[in-house]
LOVODO-632215 format. One record per residue (C-alpha): residue number from 0; x negated, y, z negated. Coordinates in Angstrom, 2 decimals, always signed. Each point is the difference from the previous one (the first is absolute). Last residue first. Layout:
residues N
+-----+---------+---------+---------+
|  nr |       X |       Y |       Z |
+-----+---------+---------+---------+
| NUM |       X |       Y |       Z |
...
+-----+---------+---------+---------+
This chain:
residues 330
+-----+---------+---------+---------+
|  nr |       X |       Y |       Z |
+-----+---------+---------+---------+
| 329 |  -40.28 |   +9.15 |  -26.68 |
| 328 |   +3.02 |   -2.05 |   +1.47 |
| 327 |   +1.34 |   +2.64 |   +2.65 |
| 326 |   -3.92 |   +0.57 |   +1.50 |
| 325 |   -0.71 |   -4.13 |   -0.16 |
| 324 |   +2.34 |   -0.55 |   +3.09 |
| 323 |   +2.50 |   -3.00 |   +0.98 |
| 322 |   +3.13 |   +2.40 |   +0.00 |
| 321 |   +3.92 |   -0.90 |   -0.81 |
| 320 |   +2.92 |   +2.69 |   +0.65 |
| 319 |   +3.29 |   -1.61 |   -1.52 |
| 318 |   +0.15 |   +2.95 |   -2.39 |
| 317 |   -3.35 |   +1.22 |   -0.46 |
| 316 |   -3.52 |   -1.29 |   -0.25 |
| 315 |   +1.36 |   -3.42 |   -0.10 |
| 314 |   -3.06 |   -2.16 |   +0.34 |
| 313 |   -1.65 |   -2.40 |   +2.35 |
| 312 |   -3.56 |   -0.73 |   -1.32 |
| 311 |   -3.39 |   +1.54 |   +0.44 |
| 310 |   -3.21 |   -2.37 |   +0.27 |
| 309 |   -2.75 |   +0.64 |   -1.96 |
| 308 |   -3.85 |   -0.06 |   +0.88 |
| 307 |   +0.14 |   +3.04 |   +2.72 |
| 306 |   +2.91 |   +2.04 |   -0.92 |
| 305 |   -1.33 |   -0.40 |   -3.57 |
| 304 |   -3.64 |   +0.99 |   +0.79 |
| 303 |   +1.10 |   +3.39 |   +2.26 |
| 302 |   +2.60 |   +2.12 |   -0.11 |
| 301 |   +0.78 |   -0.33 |   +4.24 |
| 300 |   +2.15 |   +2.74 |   +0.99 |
| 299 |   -1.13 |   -0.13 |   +3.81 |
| 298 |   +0.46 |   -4.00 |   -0.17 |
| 297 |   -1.68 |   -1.27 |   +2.31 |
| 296 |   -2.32 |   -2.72 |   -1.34 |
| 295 |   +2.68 |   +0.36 |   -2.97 |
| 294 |   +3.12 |   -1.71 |   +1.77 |
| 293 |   -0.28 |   -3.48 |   -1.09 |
| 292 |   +0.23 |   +1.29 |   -3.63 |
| 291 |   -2.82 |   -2.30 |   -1.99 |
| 290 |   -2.24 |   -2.11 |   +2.27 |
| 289 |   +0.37 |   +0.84 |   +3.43 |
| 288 |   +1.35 |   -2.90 |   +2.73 |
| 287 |   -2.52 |   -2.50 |   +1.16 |
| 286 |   +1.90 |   -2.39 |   +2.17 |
| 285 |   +2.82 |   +3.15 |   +0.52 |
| 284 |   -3.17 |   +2.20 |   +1.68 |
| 283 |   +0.49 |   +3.39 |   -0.42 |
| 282 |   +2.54 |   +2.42 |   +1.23 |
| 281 |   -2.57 |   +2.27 |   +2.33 |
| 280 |   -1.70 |   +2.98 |   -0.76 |
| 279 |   +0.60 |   +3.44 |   -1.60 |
| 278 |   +4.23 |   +1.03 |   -1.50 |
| 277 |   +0.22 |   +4.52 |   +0.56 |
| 276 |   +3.59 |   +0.56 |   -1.47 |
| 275 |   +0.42 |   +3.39 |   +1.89 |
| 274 |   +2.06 |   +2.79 |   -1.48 |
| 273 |   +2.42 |   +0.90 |   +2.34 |
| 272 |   +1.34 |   +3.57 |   +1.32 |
| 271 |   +2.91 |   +0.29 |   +2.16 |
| 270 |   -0.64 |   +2.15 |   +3.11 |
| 269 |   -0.04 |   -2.71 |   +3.12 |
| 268 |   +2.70 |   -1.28 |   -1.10 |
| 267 |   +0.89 |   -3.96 |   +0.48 |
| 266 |   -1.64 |   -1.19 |   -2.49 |
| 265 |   -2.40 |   -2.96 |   +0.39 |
| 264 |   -0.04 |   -3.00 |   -2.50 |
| 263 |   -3.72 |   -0.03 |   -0.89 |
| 262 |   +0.84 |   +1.88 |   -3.81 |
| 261 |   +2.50 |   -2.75 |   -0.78 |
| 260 |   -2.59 |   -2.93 |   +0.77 |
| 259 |   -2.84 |   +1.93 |   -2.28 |
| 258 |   +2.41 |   +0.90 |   -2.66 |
| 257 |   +1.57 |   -3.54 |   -0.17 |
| 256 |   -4.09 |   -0.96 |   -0.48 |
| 255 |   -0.11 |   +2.49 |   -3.12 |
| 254 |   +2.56 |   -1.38 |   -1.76 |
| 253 |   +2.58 |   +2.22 |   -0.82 |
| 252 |   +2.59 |   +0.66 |   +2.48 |
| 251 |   +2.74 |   +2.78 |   -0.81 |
| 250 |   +1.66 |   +1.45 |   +2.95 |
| 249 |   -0.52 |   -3.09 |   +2.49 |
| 248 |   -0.36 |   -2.91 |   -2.45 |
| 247 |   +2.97 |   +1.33 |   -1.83 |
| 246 |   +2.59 |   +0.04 |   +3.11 |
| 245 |   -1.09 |   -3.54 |   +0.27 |
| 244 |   +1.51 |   -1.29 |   -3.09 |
| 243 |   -3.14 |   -1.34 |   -1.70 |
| 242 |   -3.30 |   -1.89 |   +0.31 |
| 241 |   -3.69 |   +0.13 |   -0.43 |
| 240 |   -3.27 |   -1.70 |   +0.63 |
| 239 |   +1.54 |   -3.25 |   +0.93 |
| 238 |   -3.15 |   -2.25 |   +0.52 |
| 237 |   -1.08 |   -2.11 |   +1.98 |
| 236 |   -2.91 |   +2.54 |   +2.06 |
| 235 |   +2.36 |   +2.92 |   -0.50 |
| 234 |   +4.05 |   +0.03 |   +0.19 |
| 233 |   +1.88 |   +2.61 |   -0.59 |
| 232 |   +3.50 |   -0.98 |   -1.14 |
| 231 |   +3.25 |   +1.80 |   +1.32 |
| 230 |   +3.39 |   +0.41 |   -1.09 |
| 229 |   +3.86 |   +0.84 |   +1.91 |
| 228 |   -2.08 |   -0.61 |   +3.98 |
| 227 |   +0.30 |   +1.16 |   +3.07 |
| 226 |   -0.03 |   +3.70 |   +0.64 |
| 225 |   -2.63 |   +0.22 |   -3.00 |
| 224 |   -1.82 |   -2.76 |   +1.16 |
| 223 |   -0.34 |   +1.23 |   +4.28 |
| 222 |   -2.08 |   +2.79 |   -1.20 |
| 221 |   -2.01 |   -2.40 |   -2.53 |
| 220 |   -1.06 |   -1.90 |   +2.80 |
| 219 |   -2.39 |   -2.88 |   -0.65 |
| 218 |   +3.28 |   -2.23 |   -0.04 |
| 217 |   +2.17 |   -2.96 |   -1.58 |
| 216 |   +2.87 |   +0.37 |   -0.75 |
| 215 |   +1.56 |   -2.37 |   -2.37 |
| 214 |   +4.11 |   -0.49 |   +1.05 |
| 213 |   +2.39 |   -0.72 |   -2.75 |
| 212 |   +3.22 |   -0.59 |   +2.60 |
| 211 |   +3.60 |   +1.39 |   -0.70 |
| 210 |   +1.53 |   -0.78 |   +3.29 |
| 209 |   +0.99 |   +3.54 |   +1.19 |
| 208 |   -2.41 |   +1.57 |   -2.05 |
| 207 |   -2.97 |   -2.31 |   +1.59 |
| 206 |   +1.49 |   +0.32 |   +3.54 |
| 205 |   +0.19 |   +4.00 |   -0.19 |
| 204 |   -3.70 |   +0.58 |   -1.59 |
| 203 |   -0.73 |   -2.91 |   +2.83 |
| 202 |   +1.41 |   +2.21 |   +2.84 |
| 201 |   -1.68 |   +3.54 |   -1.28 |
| 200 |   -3.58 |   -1.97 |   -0.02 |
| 199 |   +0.91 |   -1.07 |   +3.49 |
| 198 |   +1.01 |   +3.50 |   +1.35 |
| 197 |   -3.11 |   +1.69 |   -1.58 |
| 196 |   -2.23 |   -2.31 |   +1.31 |
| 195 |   +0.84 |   +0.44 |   +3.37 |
| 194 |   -0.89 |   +3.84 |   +0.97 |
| 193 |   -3.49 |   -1.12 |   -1.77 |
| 192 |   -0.79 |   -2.64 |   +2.21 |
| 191 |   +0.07 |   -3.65 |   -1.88 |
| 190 |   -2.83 |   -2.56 |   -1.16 |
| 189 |   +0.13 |   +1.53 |   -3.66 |
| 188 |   +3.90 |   +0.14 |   -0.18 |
| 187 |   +0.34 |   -3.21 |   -1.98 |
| 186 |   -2.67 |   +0.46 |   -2.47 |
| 185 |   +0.73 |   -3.91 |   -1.42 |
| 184 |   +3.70 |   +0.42 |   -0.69 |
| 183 |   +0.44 |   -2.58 |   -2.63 |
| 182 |   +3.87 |   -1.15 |   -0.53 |
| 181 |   +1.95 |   -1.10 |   -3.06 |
| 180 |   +3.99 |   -0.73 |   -0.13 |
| 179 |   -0.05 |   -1.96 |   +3.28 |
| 178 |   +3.33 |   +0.04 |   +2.35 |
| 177 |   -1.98 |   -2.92 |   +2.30 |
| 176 |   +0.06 |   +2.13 |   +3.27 |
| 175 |   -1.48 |   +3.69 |   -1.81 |
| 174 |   -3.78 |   -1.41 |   +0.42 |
| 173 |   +0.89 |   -1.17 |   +4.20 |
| 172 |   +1.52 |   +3.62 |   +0.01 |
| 171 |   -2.68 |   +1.78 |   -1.61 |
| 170 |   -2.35 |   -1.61 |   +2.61 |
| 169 |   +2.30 |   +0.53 |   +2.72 |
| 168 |   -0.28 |   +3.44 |   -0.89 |
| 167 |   -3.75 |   +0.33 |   +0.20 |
| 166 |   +0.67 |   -1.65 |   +3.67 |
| 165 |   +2.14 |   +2.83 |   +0.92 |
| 164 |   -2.59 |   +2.86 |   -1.36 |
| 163 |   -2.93 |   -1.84 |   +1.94 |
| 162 |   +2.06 |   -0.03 |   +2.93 |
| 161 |   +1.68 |   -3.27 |   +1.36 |
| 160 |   -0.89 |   -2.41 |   +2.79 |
| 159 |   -2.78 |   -1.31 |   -1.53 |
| 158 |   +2.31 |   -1.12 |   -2.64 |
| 157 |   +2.04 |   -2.80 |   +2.59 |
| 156 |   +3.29 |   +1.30 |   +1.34 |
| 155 |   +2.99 |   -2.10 |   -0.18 |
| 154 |   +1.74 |   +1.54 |   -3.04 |
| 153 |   -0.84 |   +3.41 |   +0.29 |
| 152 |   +3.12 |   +0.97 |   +2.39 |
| 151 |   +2.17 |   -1.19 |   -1.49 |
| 150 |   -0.31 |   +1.20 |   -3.29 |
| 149 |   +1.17 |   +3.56 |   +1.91 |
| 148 |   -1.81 |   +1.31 |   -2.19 |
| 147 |   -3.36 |   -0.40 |   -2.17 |
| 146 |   +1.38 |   +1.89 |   -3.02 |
| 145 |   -1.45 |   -1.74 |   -2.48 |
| 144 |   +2.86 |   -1.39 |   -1.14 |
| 143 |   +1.79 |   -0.49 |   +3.59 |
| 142 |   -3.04 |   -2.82 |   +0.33 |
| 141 |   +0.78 |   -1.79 |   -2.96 |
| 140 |   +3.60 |   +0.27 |   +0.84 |
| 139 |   -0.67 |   -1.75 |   +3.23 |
| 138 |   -2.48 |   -2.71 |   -1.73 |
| 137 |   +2.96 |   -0.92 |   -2.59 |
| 136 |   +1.57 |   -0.42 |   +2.90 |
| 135 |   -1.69 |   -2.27 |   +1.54 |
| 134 |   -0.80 |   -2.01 |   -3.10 |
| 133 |   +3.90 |   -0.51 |   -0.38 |
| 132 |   +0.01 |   -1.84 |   +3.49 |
| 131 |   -3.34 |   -2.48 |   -1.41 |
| 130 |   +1.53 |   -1.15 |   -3.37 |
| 129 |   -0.69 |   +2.22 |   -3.23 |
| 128 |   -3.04 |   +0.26 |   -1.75 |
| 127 |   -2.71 |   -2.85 |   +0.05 |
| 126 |   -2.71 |   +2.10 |   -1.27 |
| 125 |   -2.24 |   -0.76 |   +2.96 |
| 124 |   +2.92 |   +0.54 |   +2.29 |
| 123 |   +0.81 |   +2.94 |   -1.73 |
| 122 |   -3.37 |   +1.55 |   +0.00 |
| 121 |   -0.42 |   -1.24 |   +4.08 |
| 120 |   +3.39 |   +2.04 |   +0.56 |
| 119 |   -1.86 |   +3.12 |   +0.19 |
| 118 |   -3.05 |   -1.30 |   +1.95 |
| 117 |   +2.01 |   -1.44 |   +2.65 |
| 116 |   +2.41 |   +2.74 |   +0.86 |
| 115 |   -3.06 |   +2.29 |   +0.45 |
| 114 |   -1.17 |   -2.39 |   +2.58 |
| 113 |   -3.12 |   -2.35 |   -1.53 |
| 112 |   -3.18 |   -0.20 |   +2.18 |
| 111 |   -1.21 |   +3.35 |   -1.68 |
| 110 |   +0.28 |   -1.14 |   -2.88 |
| 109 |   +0.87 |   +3.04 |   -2.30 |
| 108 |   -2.63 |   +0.92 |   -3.11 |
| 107 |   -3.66 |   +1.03 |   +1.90 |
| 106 |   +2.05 |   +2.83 |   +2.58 |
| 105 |   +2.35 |   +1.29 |   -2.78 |
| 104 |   -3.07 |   +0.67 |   -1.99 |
| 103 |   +0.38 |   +0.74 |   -4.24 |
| 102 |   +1.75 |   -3.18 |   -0.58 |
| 101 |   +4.11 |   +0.49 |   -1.63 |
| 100 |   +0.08 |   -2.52 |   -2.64 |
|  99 |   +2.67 |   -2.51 |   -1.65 |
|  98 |   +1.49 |   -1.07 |   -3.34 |
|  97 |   +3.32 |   -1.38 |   -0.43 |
|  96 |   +0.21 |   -2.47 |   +2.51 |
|  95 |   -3.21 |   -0.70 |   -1.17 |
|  94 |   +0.97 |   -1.15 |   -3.41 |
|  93 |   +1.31 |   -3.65 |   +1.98 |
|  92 |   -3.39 |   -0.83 |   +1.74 |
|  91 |   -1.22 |   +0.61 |   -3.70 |
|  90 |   +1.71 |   -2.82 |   -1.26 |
|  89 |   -0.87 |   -2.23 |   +2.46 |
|  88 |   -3.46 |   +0.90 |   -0.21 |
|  87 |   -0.23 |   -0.36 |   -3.78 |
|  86 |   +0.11 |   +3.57 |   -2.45 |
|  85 |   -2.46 |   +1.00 |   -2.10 |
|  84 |   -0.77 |   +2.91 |   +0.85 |
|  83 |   +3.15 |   +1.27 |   +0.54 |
|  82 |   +1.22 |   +0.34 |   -2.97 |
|  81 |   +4.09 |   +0.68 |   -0.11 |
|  80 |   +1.16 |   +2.62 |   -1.63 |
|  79 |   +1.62 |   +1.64 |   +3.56 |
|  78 |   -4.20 |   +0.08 |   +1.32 |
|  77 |   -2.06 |   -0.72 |   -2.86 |
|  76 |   -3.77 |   -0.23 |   +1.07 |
|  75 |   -2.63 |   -0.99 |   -3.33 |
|  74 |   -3.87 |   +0.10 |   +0.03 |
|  73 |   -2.67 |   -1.39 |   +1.47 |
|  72 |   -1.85 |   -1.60 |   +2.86 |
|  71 |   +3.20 |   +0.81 |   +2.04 |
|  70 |   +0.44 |   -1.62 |   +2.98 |
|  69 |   +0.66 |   +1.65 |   +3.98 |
|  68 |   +2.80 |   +0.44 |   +1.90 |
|  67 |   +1.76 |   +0.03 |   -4.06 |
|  66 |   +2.45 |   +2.81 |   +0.58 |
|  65 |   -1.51 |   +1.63 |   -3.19 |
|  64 |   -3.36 |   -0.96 |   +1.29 |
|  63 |   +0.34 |   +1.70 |   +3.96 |
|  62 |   +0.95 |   +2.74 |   -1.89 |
|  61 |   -2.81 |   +0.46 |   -2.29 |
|  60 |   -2.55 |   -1.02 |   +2.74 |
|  59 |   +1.16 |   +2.86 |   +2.03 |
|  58 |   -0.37 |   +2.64 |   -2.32 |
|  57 |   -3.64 |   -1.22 |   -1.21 |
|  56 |   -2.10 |   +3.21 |   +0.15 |
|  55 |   -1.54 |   -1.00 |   +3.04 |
|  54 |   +1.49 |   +3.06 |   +2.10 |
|  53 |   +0.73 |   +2.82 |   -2.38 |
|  52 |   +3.02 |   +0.59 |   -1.92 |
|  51 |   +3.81 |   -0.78 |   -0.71 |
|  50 |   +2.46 |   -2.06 |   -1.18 |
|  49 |   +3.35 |   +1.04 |   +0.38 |
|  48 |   +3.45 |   -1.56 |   -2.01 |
|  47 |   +3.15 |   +0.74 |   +1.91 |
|  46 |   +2.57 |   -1.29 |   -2.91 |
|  45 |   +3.50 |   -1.70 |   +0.64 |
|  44 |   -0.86 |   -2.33 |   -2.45 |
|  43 |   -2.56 |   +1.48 |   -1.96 |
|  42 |   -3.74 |   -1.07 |   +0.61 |
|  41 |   -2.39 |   -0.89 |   -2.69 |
|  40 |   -3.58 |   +1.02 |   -0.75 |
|  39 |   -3.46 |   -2.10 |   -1.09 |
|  38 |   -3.48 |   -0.27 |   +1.45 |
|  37 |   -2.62 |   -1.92 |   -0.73 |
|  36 |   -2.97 |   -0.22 |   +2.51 |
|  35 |   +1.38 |   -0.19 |   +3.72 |
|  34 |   -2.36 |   -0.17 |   +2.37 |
|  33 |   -3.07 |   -0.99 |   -2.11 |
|  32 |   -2.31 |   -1.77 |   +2.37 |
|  31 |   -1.51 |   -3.32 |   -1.51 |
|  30 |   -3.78 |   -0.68 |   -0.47 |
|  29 |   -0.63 |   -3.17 |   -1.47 |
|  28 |   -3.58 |   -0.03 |   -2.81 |
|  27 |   -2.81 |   -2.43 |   -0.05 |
|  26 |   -0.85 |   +0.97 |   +3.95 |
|  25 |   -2.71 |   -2.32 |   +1.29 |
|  24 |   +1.99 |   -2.77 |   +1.78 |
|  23 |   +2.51 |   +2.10 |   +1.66 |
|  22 |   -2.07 |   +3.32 |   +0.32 |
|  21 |   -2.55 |   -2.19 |   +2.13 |
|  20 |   +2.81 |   -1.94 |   +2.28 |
|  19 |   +2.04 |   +3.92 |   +0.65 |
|  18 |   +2.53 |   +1.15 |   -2.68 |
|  17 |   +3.62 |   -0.57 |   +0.07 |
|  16 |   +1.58 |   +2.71 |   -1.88 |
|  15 |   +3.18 |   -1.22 |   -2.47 |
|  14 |   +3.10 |   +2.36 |   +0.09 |
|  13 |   +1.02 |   +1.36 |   -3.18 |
|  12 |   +3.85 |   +0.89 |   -0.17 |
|  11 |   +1.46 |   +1.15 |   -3.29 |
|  10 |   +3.36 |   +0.95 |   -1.62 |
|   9 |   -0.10 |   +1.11 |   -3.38 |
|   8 |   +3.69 |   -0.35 |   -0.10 |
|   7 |   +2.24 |   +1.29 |   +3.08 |
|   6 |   +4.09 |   -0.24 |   -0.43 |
|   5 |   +2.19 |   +0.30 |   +3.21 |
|   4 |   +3.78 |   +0.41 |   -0.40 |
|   3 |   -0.45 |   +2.82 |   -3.01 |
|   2 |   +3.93 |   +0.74 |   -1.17 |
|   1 |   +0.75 |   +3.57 |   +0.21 |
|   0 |   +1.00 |   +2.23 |   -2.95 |
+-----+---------+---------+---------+
C-alpha cells in the first residue's frame, strides 16, 4: 500500500469580516467566513487526488492552506511527515522546493516583464540551485518537458507573446523546475479553449507518472475528474461531503449533492435517458452557514429535524467510500 505524502487534520480557515464604524463598536459578536471548516484526507505518493464542487465551496482555500500562501487558523498540514504549520520562514523557504502550484490563469500568474527564460530560472535563483550555466539548462529541459520545442525558440520571448495553451505550459514548467514531490493544480484548464485543454491535461498525467508527483486537482468539472484524477472529494460550503476512488463517485455516488453535480455533467447522446438531480437556490452564505447538514436548505432528500439541528459526519459507508449524510446513518 502507498505511503500518504500529504496528511490533512481538521483543517480550518475562518477569515475575519471587517464591519463598517457602527457594526465595529456595536457588534458583541465577530463574524468570520467559514472557507474551510474541518476537513481531513491524505494524498498517496504518486496519487492524483481531486477536489471538486461548486464555486465558494472552499477548494481553493484548501490548497492554497496545505501549501501555506495563506495561514491556517487550525488544524494540522504534514507534507513528507513533516508539519507544516508550524514551520519558521527559513525553514519553510526550504519545503517549497518540494511543494508548488499551478494558478488557474496563465495571463494573472507569468510576469509579463519577465522573458520565459527569466521566470523559470527565477525559482532556482530564489532557491539557490545550481550556478547560473547549469540554470540554463535546467530551463531548456524544462521547456522540452512540456513540450514547448525547439527550447530555443521560447526562451527570449516575453508571455504575451505566447498562446494561452503555451503560457499554461510554462506554468507547469516553472512548477515541474524544482523536482517537487507535491503540486496543486488550481483548475488549470479553466482559462483554456476546449481543443487545448485536452492536450495539457494529457501532458501533466504524463509529467506526474514520469516523475512520480502527488498532485491535488482542483476543479468544478467532474468531466475533466474522472480523466484526471485516482480519488475525488466533494466539497460543499467547508466541508468534504464525500470521497472515494473516482470511478465510485461516478457509478455509485451517494450523497445527494454528488447526485446533483453528476446529474449536470452533459452526455454526449442525444438518446440516453437521465434522471435529473433538481438542487434550488444559491450555496449559502459561508459567514452564516446552515445549522445541522450544510446541505439541507437544498437538499431534495431532506428528512427533516435531524438534518437541520445535527450535523452528519464522515463515515465509511463502504469500503474506502466515506459520506457526510444523515440518510446512511439513520
Amino acid at each position: 500500500m502507498k505511503e500518504p505524502l500529504v496528511e490533512v487534520e481538521d483543517l480550518k480557515k475562518w477569515f475575519p469580516v471587517k464591519g463598517g464604524l457602527f457594526s465595529t463598536i456595536f457588534s458583541r459578536k465577530q463574524l468570520f467566513v467559514r472557507a474551510v471548516d474541518g476537513i481531513s484526507f491524505k494524498i498517496m505518493k504518486g496519487e492524483v487526488f481531486g477536489l471538486a464542487g461548486e464555486s465558494g465551496s472552499g477548494k481553493t482555500t484548501t490548497g492554497r492552506l496545505i501549501l501555506r500562501l495563506i495561514e491556517p487558523t487550525s488544524g494540522k498540514l504534514c507534507l513528507e511527515g513533516k508539519n507544516i504549520a508550524t514551520l519558521s520562514e527559513k525553514e519553510l523557504k526550504k519545503m517549497r522546493r518540494r511543494m508548488q502550484i499551478i494558478f488557474q490563469d496563465p495571463y494573472e500568474s507569468l510576469n509579463p516583464r519577465m522573458t520565459i527564460s527569466d521566470i523559470l530560472e527565477e525559482p532556482l535563483s530564489v532557491q539557490g540551485i545550481s550556478s547560473p550555466a547549469e540554470r540554463k539548462n535546467k530551463v531548456s529541459r524544462a521547456l522540452e518537458d512540456v513540450e514547448l520545442i525547439p527550447a530555443e525558440e521560447f526562451l527570449h520571448r516575453f508571455p504575451h507573446e505566447l498562446s494561452g495553451g503555451q503560457r499554461q505550459r510554462v506554468a507547469v514548467a516553472r512548477a515541474l523546475i524544482l523536482e517537487p514531490g507535491f503540486i496543486v493544480a488550481d483548475e488549470p484548464v479553466s482559462m483554456l479553449d476546449v481543443s487545448t485543454r485536452a492536450e495539457v491535461l494529457t501532458l501533466m498525467l504524463d509529467l506526474v507518472k514520469k516523475f512520480n508527483i502527488s498532485l491535488l486537482y482542483i476543479t468544478h468539472d467532474l468531466a475533466l475528474a474522472r480523466h484526471m484524477c485516482d480519488r475525488l472529494a466533494i466539497m460543499y460550503l467547508g466541508k468534504i461531503m464525500e470521497f472515494a476512488s473516482v470511478e465510485k463517485i461516478v457509478h455509485e455516488h451517494l450523497h445527494p449533492y454528488t447526485k446533483a453535480l453528476i446529474s449536470a455533467v452533459p452526455v454526449p447522446d442525444p438518446t440516453s435517458e437521465r434522471i435529473e438531480v433538481v438542487v434550488k437556490g444559491e450555496i449559502p452564505s459561508p459567514i452564516n452557514p446552515p445549522s445541522g447538514c450544510r446541505f439541507h436548505t437544498r437538499c431534495p432528500e431532506y428528512l427533516g429535524d435531524i438534518c437541520r439541528t445535527k450535523e452528519p459526519q464522515l463515515i465509511e459507508i463502504k469500503p474506502e467510500h466515506y459520506v457526510a449524510c444523515h440518510i446512511y446513518t439513520k
